[in-house]
KEBASE-407472 format. One record per residue (C-alpha): residue number from 0; residue in three letters; x, y, z. Coordinates in Angstrom, 3 decimals, always signed. Example, Ala and Ser with C-alpha at 12.3 -4.5 7.8 and 13.67 -1.06 7.14 Angstrom:
! KEBASE-407472
<r 0, "ALA", <+12.300, -4.500, +7.800>>
<r 1, "SER", <+13.670, -1.060, +7.140>>
! end
This chain:
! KEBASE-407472
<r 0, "UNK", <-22.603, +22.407, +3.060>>
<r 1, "UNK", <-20.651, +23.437, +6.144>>
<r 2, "UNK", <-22.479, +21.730, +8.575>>
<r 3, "UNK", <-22.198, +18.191, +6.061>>
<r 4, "UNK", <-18.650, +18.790, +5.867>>
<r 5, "UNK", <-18.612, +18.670, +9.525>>
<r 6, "UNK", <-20.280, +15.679, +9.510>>
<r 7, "UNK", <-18.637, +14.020, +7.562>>
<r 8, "UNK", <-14.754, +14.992, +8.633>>
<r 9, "UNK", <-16.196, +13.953, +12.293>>
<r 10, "UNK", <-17.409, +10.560, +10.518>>
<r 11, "UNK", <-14.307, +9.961, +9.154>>
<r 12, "UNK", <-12.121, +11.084, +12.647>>
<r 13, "UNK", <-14.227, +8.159, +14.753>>
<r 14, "UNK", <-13.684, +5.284, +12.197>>
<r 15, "UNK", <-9.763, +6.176, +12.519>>
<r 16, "UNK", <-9.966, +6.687, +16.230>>
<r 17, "UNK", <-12.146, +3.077, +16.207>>
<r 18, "UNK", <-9.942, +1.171, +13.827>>
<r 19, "UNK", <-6.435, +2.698, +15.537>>
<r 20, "UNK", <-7.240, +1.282, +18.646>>
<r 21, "UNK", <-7.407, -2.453, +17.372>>
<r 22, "UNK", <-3.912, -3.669, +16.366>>
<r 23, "UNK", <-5.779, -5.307, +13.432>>
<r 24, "UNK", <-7.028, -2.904, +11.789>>
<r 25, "UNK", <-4.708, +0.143, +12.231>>
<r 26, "UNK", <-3.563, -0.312, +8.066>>
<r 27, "UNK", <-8.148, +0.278, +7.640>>
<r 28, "UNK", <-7.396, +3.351, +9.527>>
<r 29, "UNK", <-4.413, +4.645, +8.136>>
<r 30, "UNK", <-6.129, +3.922, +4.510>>
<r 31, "UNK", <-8.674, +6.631, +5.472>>
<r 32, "UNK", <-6.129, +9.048, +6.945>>
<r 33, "UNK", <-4.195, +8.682, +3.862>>
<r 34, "UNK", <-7.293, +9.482, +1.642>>
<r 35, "UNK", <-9.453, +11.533, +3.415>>
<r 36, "UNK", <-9.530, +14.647, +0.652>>
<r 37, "UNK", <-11.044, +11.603, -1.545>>
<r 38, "UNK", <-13.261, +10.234, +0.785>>
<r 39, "UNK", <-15.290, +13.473, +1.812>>
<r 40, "UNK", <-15.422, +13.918, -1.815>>
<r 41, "UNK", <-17.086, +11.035, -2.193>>
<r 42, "UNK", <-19.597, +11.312, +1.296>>
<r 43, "UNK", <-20.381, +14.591, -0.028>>
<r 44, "UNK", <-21.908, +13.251, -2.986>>
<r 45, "UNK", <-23.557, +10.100, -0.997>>
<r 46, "UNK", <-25.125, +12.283, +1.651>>
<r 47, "UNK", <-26.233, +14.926, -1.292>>
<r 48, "UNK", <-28.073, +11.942, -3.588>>
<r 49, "UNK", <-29.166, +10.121, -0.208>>
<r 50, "UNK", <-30.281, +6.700, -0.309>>
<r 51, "UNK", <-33.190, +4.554, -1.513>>
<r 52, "UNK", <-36.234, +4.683, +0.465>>
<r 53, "UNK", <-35.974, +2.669, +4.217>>
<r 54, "UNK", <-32.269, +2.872, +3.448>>
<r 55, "UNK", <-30.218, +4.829, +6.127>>
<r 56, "UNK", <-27.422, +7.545, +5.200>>
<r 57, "UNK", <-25.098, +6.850, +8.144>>
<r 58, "UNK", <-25.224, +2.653, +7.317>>
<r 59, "UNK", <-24.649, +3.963, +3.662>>
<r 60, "UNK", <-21.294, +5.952, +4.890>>
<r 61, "UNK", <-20.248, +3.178, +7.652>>
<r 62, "UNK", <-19.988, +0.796, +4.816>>
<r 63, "UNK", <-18.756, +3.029, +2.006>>
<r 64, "UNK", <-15.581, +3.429, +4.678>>
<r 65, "UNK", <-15.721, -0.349, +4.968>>
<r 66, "UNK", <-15.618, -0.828, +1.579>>
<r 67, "UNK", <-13.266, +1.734, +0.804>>
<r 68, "UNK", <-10.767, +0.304, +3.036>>
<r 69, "UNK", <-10.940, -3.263, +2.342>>
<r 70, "UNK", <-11.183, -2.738, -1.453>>
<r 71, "UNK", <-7.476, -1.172, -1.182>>
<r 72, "UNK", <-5.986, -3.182, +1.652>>
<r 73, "UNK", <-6.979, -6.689, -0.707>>
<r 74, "UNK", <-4.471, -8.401, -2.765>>
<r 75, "UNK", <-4.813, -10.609, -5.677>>
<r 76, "UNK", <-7.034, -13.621, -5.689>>
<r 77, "UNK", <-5.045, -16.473, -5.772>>
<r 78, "UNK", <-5.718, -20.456, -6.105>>
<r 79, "UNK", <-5.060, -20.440, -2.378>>
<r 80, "UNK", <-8.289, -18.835, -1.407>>
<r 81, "UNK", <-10.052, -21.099, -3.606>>
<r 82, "UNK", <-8.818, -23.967, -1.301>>
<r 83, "UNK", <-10.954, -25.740, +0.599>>
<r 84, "UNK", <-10.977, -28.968, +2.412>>
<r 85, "UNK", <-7.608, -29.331, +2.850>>
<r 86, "UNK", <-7.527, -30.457, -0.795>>
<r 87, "UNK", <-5.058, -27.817, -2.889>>
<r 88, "UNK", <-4.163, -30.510, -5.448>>
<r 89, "UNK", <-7.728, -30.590, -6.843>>
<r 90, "UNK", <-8.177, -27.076, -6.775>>
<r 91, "UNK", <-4.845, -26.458, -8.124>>
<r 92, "UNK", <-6.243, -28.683, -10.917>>
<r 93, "UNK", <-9.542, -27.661, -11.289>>
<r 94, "UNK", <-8.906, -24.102, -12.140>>
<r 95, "UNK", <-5.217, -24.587, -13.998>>
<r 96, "UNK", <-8.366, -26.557, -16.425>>
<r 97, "UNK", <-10.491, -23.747, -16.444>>
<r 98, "UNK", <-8.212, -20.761, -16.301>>
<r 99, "UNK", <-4.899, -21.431, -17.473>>
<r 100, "UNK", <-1.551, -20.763, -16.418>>
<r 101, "UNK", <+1.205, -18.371, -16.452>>
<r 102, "UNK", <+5.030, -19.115, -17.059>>
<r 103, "UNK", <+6.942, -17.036, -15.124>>
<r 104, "UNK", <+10.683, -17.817, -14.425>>
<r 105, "UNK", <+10.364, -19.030, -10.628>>
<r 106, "UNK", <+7.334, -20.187, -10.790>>
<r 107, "UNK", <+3.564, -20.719, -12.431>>
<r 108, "UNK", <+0.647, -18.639, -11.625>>
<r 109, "UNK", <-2.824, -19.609, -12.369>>
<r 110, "UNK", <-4.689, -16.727, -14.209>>
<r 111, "UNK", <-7.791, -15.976, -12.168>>
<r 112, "UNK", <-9.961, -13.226, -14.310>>
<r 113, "UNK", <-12.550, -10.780, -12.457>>
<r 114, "UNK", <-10.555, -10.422, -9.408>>
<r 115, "UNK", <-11.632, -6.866, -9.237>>
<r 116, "UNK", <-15.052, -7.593, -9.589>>
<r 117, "UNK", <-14.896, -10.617, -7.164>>
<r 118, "UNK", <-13.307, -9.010, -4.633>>
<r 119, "UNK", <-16.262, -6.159, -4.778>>
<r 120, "UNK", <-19.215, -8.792, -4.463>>
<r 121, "UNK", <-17.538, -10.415, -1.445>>
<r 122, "UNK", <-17.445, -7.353, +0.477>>
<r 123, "UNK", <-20.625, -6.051, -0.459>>
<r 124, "UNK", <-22.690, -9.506, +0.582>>
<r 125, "UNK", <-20.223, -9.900, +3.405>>
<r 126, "UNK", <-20.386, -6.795, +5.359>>
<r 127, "UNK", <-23.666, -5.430, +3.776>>
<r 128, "UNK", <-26.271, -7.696, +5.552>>
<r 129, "UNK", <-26.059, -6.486, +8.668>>
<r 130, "UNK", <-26.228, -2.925, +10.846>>
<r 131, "UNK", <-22.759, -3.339, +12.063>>
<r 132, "UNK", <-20.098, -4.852, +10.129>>
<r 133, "UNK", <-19.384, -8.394, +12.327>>
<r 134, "UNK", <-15.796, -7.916, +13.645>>
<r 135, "UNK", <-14.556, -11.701, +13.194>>
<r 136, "UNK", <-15.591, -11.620, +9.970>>
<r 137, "UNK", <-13.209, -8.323, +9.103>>
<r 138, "UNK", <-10.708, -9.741, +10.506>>
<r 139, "UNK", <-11.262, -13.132, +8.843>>
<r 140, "UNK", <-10.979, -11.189, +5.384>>
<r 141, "UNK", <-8.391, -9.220, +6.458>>
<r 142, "UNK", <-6.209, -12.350, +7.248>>
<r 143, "UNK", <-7.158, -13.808, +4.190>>
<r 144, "UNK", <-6.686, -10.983, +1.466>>
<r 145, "UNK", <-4.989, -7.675, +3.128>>
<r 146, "UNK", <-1.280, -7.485, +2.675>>
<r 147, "UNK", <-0.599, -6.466, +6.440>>
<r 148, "UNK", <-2.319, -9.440, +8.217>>
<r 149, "UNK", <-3.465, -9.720, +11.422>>
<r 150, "UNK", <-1.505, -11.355, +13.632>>
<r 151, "UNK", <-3.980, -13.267, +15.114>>
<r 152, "UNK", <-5.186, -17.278, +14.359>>
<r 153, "UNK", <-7.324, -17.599, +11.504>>
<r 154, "UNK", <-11.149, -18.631, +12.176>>
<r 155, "UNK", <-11.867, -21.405, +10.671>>
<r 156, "UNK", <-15.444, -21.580, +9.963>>
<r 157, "UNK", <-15.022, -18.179, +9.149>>
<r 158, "UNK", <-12.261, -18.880, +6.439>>
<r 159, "UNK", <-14.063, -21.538, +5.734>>
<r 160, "UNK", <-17.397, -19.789, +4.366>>
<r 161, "UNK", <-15.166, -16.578, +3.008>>
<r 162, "UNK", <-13.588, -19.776, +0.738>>
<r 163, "UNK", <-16.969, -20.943, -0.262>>
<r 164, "UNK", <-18.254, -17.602, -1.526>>
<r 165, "UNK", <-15.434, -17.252, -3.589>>
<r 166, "UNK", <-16.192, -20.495, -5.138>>
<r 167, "UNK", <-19.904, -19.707, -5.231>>
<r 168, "UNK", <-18.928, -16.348, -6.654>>
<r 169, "UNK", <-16.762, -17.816, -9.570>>
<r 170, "UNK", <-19.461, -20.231, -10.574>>
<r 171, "UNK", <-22.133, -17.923, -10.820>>
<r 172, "UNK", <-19.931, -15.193, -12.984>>
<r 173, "UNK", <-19.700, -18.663, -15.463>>
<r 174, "UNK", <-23.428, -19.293, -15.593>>
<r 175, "UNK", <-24.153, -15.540, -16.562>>
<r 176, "UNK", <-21.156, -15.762, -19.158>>
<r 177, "UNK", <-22.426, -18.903, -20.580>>
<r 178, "UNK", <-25.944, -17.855, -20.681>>
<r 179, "UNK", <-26.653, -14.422, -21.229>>
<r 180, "UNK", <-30.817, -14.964, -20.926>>
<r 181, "UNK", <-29.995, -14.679, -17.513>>
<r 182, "UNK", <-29.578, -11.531, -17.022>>
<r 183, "UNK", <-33.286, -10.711, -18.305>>
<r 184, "UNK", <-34.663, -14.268, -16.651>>
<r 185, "UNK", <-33.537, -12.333, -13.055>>
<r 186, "UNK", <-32.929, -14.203, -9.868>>
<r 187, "UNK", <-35.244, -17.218, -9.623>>
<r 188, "UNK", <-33.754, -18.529, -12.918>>
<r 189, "UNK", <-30.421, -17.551, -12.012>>
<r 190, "UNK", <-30.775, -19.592, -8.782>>
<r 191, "UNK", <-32.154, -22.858, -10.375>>
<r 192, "UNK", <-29.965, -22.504, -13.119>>
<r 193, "UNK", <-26.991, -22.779, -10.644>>
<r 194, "UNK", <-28.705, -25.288, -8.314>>
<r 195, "UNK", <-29.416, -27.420, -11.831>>
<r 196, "UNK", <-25.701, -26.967, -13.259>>
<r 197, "UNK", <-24.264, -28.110, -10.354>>
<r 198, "UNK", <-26.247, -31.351, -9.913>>
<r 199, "UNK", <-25.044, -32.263, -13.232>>
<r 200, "UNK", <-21.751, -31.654, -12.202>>
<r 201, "UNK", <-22.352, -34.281, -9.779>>
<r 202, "UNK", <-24.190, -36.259, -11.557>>
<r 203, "UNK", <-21.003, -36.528, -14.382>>
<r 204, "UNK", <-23.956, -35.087, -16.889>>
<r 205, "UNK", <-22.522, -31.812, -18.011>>
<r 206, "UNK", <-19.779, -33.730, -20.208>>
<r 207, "UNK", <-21.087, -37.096, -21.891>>
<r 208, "UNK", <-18.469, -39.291, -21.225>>
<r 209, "UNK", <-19.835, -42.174, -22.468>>
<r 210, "UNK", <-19.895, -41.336, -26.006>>
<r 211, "UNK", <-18.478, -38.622, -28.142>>
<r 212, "UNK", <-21.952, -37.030, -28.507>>
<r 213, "UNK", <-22.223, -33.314, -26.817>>
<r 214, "UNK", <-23.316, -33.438, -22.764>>
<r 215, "UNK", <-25.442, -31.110, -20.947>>
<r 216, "UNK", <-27.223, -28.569, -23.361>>
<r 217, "UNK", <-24.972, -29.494, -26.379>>
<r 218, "UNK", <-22.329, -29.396, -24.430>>
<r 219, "UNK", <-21.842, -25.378, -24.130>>
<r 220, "UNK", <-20.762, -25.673, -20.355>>
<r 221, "UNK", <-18.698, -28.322, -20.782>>
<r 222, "UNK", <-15.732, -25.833, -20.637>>
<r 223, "UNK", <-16.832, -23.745, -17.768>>
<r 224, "UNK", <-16.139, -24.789, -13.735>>
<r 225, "UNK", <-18.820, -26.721, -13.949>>
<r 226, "UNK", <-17.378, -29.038, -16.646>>
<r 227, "UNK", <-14.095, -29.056, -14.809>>
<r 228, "UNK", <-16.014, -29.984, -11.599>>
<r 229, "UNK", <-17.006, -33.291, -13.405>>
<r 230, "UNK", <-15.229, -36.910, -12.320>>
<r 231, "UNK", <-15.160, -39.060, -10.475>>
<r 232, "UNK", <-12.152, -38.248, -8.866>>
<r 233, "UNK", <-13.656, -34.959, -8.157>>
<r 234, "UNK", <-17.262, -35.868, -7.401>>
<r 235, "UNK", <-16.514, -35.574, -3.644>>
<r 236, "UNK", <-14.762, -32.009, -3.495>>
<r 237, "UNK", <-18.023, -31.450, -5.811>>
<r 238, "UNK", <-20.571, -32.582, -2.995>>
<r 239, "UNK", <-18.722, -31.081, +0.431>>
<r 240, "UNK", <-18.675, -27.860, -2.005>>
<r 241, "UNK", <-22.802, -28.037, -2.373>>
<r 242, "UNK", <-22.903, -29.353, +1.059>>
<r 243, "UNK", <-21.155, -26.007, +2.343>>
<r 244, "UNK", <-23.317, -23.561, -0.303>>
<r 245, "UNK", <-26.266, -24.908, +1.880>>
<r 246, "UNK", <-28.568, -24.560, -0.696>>
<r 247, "UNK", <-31.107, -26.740, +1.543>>
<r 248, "UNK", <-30.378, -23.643, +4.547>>
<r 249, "UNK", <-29.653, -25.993, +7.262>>
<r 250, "UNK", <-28.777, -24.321, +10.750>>
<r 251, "UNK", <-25.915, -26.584, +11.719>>
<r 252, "UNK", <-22.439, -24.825, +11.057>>
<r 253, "UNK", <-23.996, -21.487, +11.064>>
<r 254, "UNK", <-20.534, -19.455, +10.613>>
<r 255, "UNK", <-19.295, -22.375, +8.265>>
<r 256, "UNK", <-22.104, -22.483, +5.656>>
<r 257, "UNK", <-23.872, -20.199, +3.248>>
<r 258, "UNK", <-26.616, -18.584, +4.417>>
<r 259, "UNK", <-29.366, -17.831, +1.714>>
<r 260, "UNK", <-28.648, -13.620, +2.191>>
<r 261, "UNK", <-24.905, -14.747, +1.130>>
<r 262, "UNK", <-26.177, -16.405, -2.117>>
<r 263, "UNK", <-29.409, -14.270, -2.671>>
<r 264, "UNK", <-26.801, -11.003, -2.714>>
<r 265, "UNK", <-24.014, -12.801, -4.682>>
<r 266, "UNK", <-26.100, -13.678, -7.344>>
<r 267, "UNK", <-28.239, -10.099, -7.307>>
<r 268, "UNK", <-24.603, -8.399, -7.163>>
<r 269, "UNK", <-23.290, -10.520, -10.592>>
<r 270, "UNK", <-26.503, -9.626, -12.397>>
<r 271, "UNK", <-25.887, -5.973, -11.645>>
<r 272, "UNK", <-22.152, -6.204, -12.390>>
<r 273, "UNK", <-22.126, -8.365, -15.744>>
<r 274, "UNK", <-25.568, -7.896, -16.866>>
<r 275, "UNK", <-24.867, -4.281, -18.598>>
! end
């Protein structure tokens, strides 16, 4: 136990040393100065259960401390992260449709649910794919979500696929919601489930507008994002936001696009998370 402890204080020391030393992420290190007692609590009982088999117990701690930082340096999730093309007026009106809005006296804010939950699936198919977490992207969520941003320019392709995941994210949370045989259909149906929705979306199919008869499968996702995705005055948002999920896994805009880990994990992450 000693000798863990060790470890795992001396873990803890070189992430703060690492993080102190960049500007940018000084608030990540003083998160885990703050909360140390917690965090070797924690290790202790990661390094005791160890991890799955051909997992690794010092990636499992280097992205617990990742995770544990950015999960308390994030804000709320706002309709400003859900902007994308330079287009805030649809998105503005494509979630006040799905989500609602709250009255407050200087001002109305859009009621985004599962921010909690959200924020946990970005992280985890953001900075999980890889060995070493990618630096751009931490500070590209850091200038997006933490309260003490970087004061550094924004990445744009970077920003740009963080936005797209959330979108991704927030579509895929309404499929499972809608549809609960997902959850024990697993990932192949998930995925052609969401490919499918969204091509009716397109394809002004999910609502029949023609006739007062019920759209897409009786109409039962009619009043999800998918429904509100419908028009033709929204078609186009509709199609750059397929384009970017890249569900065809083109190569151009590498740091722009989706990449199939980002949507394989998202989707693996909201059966684990709403399918209990």
């Amino acid at each position: 136990m000693s000798n863990r402890m060790t470890s795992i204080n001396a873990t803890i020391d070189n992430h703060i040393f690492a993080w102190s030393s960049v500007p940018s992420f000084a608030p990540m290190a003083e998160i885990l100065r703050n909360d140390r007692d917690v965090l070797v609590e924690k290790l202790l009982d990661i390094t005791e259960r160890g991890v799955p088999k051909g997992g690794n117990i010092h990636d499992a701690v280097r992205l617990f401390l990742i995770d544990f930082a950015l999960e308390r340096m994030g804000g709320q999730i706002t309709s400003e992260h859900f902007t994308i093309f330079r287009d805030p007026e649809t998105v503005e009106i494509i979630l006040e449709d799905s989500y609602g809005v709250q009255c407050l006296e200087d001002r109305d804010d859009i009621l985004i649910p599962h921010q909690s939950e959200a924020l946990k699936i970005l992280i985890q198919c953001l900075f999980h794919r890889a060995k070493a977490a990618d630096e751009k992207d931490l500070l590209c969520f850091l200038q997006m979500f933490s309260r003490a941003k970087p004061e550094m320019r924004p990445d744009q392709d970077r920003t740009m696929r963080l936005r797209s995941m959330i979108w991704f994210i927030y579509l895929a949370i309404e499929i499972v919601q809608t549809e609960k045989m997902v959850c024990s259909k697993g990932l192949e149906y998930f995925r052609g489930k969401f490919r499918e929705l969204l091509d009716h979306s397109i394809g002004g199919t999910i609502i029949d507008e023609e006739s007062r008869r019920p759209g897409f499968e009786e109409g039962r996702w009619e009043r999800t994002l998918f429904g509100w995705l419908q028009g033709e005055d929204r078609k186009e948002f509709a199609e750059k936001l397929k384009r970017q999920f890249n569900m065809d896994n083109r190569i151009d805009h590498v740091n722009r696009c989706l990449l199939a880990d980002h949507r394989r994990s998202i989707l693996e992450q909201i059966l684990i998370m709403f399918c209990r």
